[in-house]
C-alpha positions as CSV (number, residue, x, y, z in Angstrom):
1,X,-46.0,47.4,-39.7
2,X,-43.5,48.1,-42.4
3,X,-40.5,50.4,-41.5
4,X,-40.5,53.7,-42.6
5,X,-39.2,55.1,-45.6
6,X,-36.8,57.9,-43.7
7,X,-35.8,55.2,-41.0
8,X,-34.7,52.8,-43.9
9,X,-32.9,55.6,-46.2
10,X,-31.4,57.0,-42.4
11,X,-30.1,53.4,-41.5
12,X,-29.0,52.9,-45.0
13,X,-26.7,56.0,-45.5
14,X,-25.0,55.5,-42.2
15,X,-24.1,51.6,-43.9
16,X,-22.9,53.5,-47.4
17,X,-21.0,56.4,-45.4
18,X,-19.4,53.7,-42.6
19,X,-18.7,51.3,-45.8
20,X,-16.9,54.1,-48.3
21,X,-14.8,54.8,-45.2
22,X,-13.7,51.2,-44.3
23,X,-13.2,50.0,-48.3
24,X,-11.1,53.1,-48.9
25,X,-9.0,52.3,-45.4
26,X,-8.5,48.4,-46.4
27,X,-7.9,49.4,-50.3
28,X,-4.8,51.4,-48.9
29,X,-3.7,50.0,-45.3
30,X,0.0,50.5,-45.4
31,X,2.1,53.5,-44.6
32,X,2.2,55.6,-47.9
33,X,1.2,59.2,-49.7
34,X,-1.5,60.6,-51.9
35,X,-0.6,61.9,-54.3
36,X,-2.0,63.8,-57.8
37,X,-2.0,63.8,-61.5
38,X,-3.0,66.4,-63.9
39,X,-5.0,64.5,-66.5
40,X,-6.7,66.8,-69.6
41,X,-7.4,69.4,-67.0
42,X,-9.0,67.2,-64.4
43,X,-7.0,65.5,-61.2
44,X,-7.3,62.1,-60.5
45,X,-5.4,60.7,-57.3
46,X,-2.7,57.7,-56.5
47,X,-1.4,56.6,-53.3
48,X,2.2,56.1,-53.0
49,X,4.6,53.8,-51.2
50,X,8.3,53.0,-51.3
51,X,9.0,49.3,-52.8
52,X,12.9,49.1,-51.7
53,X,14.3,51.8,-53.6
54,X,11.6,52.3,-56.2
55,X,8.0,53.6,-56.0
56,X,4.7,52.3,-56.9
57,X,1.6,54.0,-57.7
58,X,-1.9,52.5,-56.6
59,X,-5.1,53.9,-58.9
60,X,-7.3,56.3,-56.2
61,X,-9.9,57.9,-58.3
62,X,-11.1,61.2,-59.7
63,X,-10.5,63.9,-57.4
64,X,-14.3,64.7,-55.3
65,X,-15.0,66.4,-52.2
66,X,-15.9,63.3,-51.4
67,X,-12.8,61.9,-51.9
68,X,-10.4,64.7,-50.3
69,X,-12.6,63.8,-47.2
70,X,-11.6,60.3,-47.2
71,X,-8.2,61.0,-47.8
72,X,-8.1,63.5,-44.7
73,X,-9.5,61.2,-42.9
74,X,-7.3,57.8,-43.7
75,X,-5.1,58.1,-41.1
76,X,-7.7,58.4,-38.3
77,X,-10.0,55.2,-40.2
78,X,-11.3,53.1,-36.7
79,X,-12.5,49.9,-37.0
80,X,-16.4,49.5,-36.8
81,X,-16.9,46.2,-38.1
82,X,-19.1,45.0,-35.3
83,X,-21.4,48.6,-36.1
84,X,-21.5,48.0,-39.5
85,X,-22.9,44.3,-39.3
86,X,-25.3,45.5,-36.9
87,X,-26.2,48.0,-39.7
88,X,-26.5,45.4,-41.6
89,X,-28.6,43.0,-40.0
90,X,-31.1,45.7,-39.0
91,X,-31.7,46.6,-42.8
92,X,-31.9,42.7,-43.6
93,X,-34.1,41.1,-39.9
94,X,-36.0,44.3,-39.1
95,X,-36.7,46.0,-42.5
96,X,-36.9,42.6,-44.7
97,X,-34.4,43.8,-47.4
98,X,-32.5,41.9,-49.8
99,X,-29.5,40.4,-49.4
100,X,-27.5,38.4,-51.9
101,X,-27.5,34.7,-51.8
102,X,-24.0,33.5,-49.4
103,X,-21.9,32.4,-52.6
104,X,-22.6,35.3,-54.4
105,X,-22.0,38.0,-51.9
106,X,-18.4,35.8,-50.8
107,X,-17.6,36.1,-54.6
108,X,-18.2,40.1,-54.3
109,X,-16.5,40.7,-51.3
110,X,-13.5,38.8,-52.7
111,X,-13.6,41.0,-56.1
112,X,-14.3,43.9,-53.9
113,X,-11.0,43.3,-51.7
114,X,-9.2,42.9,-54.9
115,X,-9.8,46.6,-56.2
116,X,-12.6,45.0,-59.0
117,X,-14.9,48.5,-57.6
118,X,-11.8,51.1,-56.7
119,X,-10.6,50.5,-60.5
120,X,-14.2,51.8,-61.1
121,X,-16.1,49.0,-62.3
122,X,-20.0,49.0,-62.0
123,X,-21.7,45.8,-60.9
124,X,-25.0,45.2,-62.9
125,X,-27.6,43.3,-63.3
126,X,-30.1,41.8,-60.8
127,X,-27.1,41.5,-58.3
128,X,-27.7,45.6,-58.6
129,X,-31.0,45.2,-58.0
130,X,-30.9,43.9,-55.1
131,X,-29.3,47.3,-53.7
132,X,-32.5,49.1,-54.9
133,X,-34.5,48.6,-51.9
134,X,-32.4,50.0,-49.5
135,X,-31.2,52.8,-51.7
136,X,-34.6,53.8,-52.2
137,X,-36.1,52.9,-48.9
138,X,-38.9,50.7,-50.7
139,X,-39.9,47.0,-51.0
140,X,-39.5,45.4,-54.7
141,X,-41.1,42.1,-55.3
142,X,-39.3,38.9,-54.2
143,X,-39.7,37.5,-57.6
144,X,-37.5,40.5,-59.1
145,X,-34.7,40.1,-57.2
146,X,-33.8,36.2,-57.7
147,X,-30.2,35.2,-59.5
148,X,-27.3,33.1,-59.3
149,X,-25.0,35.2,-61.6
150,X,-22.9,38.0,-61.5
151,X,-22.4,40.7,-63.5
152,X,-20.0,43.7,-64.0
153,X,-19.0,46.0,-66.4
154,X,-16.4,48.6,-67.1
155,X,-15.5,51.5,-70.1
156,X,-12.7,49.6,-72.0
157,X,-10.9,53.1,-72.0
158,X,-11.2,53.6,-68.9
159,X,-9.7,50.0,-68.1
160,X,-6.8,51.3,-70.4
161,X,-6.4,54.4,-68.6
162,X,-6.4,53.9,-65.2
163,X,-2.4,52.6,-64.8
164,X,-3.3,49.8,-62.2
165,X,-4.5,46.2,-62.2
166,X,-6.3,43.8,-59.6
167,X,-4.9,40.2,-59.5
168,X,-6.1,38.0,-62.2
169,X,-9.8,37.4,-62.1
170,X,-9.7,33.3,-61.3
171,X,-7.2,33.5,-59.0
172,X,-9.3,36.1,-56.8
173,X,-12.7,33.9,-57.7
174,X,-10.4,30.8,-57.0
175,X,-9.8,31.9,-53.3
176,X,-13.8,31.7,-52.6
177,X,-14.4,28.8,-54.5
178,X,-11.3,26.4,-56.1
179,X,-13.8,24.7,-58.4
180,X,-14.4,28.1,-60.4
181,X,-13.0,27.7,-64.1
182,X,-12.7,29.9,-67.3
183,X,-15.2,29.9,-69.2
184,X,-13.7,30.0,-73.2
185,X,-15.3,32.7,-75.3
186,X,-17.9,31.6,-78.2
187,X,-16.0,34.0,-80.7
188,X,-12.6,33.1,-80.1
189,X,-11.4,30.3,-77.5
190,X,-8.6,32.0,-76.5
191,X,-10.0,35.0,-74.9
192,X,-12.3,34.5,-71.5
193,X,-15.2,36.7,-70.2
194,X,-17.0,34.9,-68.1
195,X,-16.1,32.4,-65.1
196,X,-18.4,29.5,-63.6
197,X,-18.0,27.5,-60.6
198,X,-18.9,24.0,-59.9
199,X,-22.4,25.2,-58.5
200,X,-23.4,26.7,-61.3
201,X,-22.7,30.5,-59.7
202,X,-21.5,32.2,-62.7
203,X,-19.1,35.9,-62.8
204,X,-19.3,37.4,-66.5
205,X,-17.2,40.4,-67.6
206,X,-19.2,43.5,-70.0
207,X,-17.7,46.5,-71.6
208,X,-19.9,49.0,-73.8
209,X,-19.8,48.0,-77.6
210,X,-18.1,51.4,-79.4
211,X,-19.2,51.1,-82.9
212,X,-20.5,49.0,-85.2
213,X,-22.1,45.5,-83.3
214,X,-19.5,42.7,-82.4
215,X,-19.5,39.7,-80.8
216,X,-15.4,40.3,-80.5
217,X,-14.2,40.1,-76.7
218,X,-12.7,43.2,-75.4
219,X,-9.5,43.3,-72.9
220,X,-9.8,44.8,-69.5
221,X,-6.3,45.4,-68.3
222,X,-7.2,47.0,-65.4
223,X,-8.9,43.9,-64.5
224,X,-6.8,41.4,-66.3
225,X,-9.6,39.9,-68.4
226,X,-11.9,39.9,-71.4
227,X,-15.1,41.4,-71.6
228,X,-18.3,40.8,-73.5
229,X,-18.8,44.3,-75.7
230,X,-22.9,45.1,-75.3
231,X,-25.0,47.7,-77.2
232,X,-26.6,50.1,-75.0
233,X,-24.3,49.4,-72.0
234,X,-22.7,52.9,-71.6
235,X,-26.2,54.7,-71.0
236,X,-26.4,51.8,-67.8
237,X,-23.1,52.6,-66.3
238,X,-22.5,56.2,-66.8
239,X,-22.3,58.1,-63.5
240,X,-22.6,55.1,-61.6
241,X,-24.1,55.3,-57.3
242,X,-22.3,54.0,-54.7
243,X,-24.1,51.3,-53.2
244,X,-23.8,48.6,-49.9
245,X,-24.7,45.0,-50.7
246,X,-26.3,43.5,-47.6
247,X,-23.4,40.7,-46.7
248,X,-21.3,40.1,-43.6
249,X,-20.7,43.4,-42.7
250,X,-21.8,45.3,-45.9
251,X,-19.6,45.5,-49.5
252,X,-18.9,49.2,-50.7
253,X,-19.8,48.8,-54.5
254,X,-21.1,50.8,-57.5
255,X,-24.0,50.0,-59.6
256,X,-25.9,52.1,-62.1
257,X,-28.0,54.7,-60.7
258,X,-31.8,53.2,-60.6
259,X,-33.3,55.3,-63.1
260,X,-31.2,54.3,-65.7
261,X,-31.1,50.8,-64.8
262,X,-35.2,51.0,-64.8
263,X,-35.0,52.9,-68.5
264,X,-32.3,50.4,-69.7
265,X,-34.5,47.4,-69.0
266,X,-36.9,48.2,-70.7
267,X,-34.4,48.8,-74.1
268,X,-33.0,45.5,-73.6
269,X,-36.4,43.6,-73.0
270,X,-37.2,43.9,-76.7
271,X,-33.8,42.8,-77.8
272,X,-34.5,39.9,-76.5
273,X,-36.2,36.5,-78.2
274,X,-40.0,36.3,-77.5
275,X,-41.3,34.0,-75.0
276,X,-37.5,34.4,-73.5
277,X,-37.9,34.3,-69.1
278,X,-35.6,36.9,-68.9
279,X,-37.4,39.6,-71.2
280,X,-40.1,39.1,-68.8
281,X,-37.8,39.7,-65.7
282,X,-36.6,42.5,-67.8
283,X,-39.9,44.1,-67.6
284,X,-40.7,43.2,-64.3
285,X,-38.1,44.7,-62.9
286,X,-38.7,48.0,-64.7
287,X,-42.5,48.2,-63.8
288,X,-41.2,48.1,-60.3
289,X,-38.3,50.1,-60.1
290,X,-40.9,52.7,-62.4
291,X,-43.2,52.7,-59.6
292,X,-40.9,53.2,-56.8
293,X,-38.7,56.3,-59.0
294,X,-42.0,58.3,-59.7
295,X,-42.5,59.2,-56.0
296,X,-39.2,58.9,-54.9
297,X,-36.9,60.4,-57.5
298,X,-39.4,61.7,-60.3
299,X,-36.8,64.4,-62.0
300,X,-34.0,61.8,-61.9
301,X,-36.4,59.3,-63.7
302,X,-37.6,62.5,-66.2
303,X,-33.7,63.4,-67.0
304,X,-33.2,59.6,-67.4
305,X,-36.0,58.8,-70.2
306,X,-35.3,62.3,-72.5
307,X,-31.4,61.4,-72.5
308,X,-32.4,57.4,-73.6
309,X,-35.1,59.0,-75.7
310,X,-32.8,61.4,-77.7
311,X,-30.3,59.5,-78.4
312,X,-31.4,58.3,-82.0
313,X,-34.2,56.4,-83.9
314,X,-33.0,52.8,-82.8
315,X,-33.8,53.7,-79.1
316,X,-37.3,55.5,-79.5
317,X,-38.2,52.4,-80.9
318,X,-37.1,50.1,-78.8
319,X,-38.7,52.4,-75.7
320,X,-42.2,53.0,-77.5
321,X,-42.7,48.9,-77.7
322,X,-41.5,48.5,-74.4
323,X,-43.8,51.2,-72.5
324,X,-46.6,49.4,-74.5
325,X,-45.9,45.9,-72.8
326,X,-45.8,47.8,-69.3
327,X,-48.9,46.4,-66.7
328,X,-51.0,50.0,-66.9
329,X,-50.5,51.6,-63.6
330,X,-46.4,51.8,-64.5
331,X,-46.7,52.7,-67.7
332,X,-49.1,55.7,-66.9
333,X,-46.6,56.5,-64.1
334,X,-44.0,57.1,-66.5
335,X,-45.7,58.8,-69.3
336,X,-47.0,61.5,-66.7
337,X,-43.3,62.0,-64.9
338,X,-42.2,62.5,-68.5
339,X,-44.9,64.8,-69.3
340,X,-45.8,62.6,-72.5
341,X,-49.3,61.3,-74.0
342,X,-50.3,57.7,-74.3
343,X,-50.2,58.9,-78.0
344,X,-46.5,58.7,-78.2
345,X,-46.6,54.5,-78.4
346,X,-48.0,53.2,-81.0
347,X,-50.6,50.3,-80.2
348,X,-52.3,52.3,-77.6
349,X,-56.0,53.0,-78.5
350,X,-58.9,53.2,-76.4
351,X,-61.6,51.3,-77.9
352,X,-65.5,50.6,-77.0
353,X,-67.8,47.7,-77.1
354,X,-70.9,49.4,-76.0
355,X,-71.0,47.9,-72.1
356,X,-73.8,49.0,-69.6
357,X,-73.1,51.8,-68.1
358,X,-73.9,53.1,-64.3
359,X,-74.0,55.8,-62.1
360,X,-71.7,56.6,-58.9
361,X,-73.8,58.7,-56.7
362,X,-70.8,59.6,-54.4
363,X,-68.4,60.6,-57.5
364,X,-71.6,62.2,-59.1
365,X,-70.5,60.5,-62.1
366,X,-72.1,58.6,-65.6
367,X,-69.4,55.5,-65.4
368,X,-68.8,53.5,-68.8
369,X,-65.4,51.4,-69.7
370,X,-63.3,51.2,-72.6
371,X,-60.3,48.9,-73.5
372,X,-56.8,49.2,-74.3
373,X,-54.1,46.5,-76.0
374,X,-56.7,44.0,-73.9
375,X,-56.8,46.0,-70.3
376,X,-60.0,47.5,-69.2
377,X,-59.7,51.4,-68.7
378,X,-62.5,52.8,-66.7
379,X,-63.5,56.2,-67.8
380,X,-66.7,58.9,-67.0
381,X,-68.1,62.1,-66.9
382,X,-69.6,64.5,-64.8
383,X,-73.0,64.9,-63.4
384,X,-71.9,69.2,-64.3
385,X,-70.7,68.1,-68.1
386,X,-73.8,66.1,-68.8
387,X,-75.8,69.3,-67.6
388,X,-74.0,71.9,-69.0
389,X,-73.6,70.4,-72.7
390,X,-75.7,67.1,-73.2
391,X,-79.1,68.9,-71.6
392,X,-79.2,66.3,-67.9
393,X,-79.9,70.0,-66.0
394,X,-82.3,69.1,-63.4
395,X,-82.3,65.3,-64.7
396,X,-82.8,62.5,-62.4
397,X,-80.0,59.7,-62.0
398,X,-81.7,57.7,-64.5
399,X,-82.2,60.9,-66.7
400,X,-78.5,61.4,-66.6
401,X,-77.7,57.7,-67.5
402,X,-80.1,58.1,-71.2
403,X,-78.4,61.8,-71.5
404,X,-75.2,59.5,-71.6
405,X,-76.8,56.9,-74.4
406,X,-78.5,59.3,-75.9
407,X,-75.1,60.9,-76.8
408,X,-72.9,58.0,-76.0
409,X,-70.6,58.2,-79.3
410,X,-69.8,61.5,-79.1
411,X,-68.8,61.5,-75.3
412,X,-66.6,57.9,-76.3
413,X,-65.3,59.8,-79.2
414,X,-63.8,62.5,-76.0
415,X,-62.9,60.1,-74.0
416,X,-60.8,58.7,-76.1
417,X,-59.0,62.0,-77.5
418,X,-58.3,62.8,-73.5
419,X,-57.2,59.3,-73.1
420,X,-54.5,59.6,-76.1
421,X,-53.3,63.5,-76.2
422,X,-53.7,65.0,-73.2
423,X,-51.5,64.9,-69.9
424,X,-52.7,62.1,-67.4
425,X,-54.3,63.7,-64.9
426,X,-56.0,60.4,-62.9
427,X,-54.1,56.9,-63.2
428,X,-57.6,55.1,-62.7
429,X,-60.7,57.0,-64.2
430,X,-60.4,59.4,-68.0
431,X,-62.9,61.8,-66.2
432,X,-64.8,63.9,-68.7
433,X,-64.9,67.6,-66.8
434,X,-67.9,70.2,-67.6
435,X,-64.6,72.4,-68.6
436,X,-63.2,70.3,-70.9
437,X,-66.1,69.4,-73.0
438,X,-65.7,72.5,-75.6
439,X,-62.0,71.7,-76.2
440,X,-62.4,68.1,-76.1
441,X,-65.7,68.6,-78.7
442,X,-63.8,70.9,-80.8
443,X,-60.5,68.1,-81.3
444,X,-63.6,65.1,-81.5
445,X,-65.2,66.3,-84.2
446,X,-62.3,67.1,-85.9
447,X,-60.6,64.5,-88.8
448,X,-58.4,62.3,-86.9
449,X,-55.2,64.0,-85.9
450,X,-51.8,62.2,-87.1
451,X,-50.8,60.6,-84.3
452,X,-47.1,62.1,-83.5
453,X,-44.4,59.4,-83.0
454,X,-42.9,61.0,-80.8
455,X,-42.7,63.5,-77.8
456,X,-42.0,66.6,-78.2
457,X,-38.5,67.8,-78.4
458,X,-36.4,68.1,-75.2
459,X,-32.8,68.7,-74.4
460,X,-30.3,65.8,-74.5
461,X,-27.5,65.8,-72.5
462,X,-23.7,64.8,-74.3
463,X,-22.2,62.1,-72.5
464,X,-19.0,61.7,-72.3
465,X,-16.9,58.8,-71.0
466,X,-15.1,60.1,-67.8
467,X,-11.3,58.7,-67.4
């Protein structure tokens, strides 16, 4: 019997809050002080300790209740190792969770000892994935959350900004695996992004692209490496979650929040070439994640789509042809959480080829079945509608089926103007209600509408790159 959602999210939060507690005590072990900075109006925290006569300054972070707990706490930090594996292996054995594969999560927990996450970088990618389940307290399919690489990204200003470094990136990848080398960038051989060990596990470097499209590696100081510069990356890894990946005794990371990871996929899937595996993991992974965000976290998923959605031609675009390669059940999900209309994307129709139709006596339904962009879309109408407009009052179930043919084309021609322009009401069945018939007769019968390209207008959030 699979566990339940509460249980899961319950077991879960205990791992985040015992993990946040034991990466900020380790991050900062010795004897030392916090201390603030004024920055633009905003405080952002360092810890402090003596060096012989001079002082350095580690990088804390923004200043959060969150935080000001910790650092209240730091002094009184126990050590719960042995709680949080059990944690661990409870959301892995008893709840069937993902965890990463052993190389990968040794080459995390080295970058995470390192300060890779504390300098605030975001770990993408299906790596991030993987930390959905829990988070969320769902299942995703097994085929979604397969890789061998690791990814993570950081602002380039914030990089710049934040006035503290890890070690360099191969040495900390060199202390889990010696044969890991750098890996020379395409664009210029002097600069390195991305790292690759003997086994073909494989640690790439991303920063947002600012301006025009470049191929141009990007420093990371605070990291003390290059970075691939990606379009679209800055909507993934704004506002980042913390997160726990399921190894040894549990890795305090970030990754993007799942909503935009789930809207980001499907932008990226149509950048990339056709008949390419990963635009079809692409998509996969955003049917799922689409699925599992319009029960669990349907307002976050809303928010998500309008700020992607506003942000200029170029990305309607790119969303419109995605939705349209969704399976049907997620991409109905999402058009109803963003109160949108199948109209929106172009490609979808509903189209007839005149197949026999029957009658549900439980459902007191005429039953007939359309087609959209090749998927069958079952659609009806009322015992009540057929009486009330089409003259079946009193018919007999056969009666009711010829009151159907008899005025087949015009009840299609409905169906398919509720199909297209009004909210979905019913993921499975276009059901043609006795109450809708006069509005849906009035906007049949009419010329064909223009068909609007896009939703209607909503408010867009400004996002701004936090230091």
């Amino acid at each position: 019997m699979p566990a339940p959602q509460l249980v899961i999210q319950t077991t879960y939060a205990e791992l985040l809050e015992r993990c946040a507690g034991a990466a900020f005590s380790e991050a900062f072990p010795e004897d030392g002080t916090f201390v603030p900075k004024t920055v633009k109006g905003r405080r952002y925290w360092y810890f402090q300790v003596r060096a012989g006569e001079a002082r350095q300054q580690r990088y804390v972070g923004p200043e959060t209740p969150e935080l000001l707990e910790q650092i209240v706490h730091h002094q009184q930090a126990r050590n719960d190792e042995r709680e949080r594996r059990a944690l661990v292996s409870t959301l892995v054995r008893s709840f069937g969770l993902p965890r990463p594969i052993h190389e990968i999560g040794e080459a995390i927990a080295a970058l995470a000892k390192a300060g890779v996450f504390r300098l605030r970088s975001v770990l993408v990618g299906t790596v991030a994935y993987q930390a959905y389940p829990a988070m969320l307290g769902v299942r995703l399919p097994i085929s979604t959350l397969q890789t061998g690489d690791i990814d993570i990204a950081q602002f380039k200003n914030v990089s710049v900004a934040i006035e503290d470094q890890t070690p360099p990136v191969l040495d900390v990848l060199k202390e889990v695996d010696k044969t890991f080398r750098p890996v020379p960038h395409i664009r210029d051989g002097r600069r390195v992004a991305s790292y690759v060990a003997k086994g073909g596990l494989r640690v790439d470097f991303l920063t947002p692209n600012e301006g025009p499209d470049s191929d141009q590696p990007q420093a990371l100081p605070a990291l003390r490496t290059d970075a691939q510069p990606l379009r679209f990356l800055d909507y993934l890894i704004y506002e980042p979650a913390p997160a726990v990946i399921l190894h040894n005794a549990g890795m305090y990371v970030h990754v993007p929040a799942p909503e935009r990871y789930a809207v980001h996929k499907l932008i990226v899937s149509r950048r990339r070439p056709e008949g390419l595996a990963k635009r079809d993991k692409d998509l996969r992974q955003a049917e799922a994640l689409l699925e599992a965000l319009a029960h669990r976290r349907p307002h976050e998923l809303k928010l998500a789509w309008e700020e992607a959605y506003n942000r200029g031609q170029t990305w309607r675009q790119l969303l419109a042809e995605a939705v349209t390669q969704l399976a049907p059940k997620s991409r109905d999900l999402l058009i109803k959480v963003i109160d949108g209309r199948r109209a929106m994307f172009p490609g979808l129709d509903l189209t007839f080829s005149n197949p026999p139709a029957h009658y549900d006596f439980k459902r007191d339904i005429v039953m007939f079945a359309g087609e959209t962009l090749g998927n069958p879309v079952t659609c009806a109408i009322s015992r009540e509608a057929l009486a009330d407009h089409f003259g079946a009052n009193g018919s007999s179930q056969d009666g009711r089926i010829q009151k159907f043919l008899d005025n087949r084309s015009t009840i299609e021609r409905m169906a398919r103007t509720k199909f297209l322009s009004w909210p979905i009401e019913d993921l499975d069945t276009v059901l043609i209600k006795t109450t809708d018939v006069p509005k849906l007769l009035k906007e049949a019968s009419a010329e064909a509408p223009q068909r609007p390209s896009s939703p209607p207008p909503v408010r867009s959030r400004v996002v701004r790159t936090k230091r």
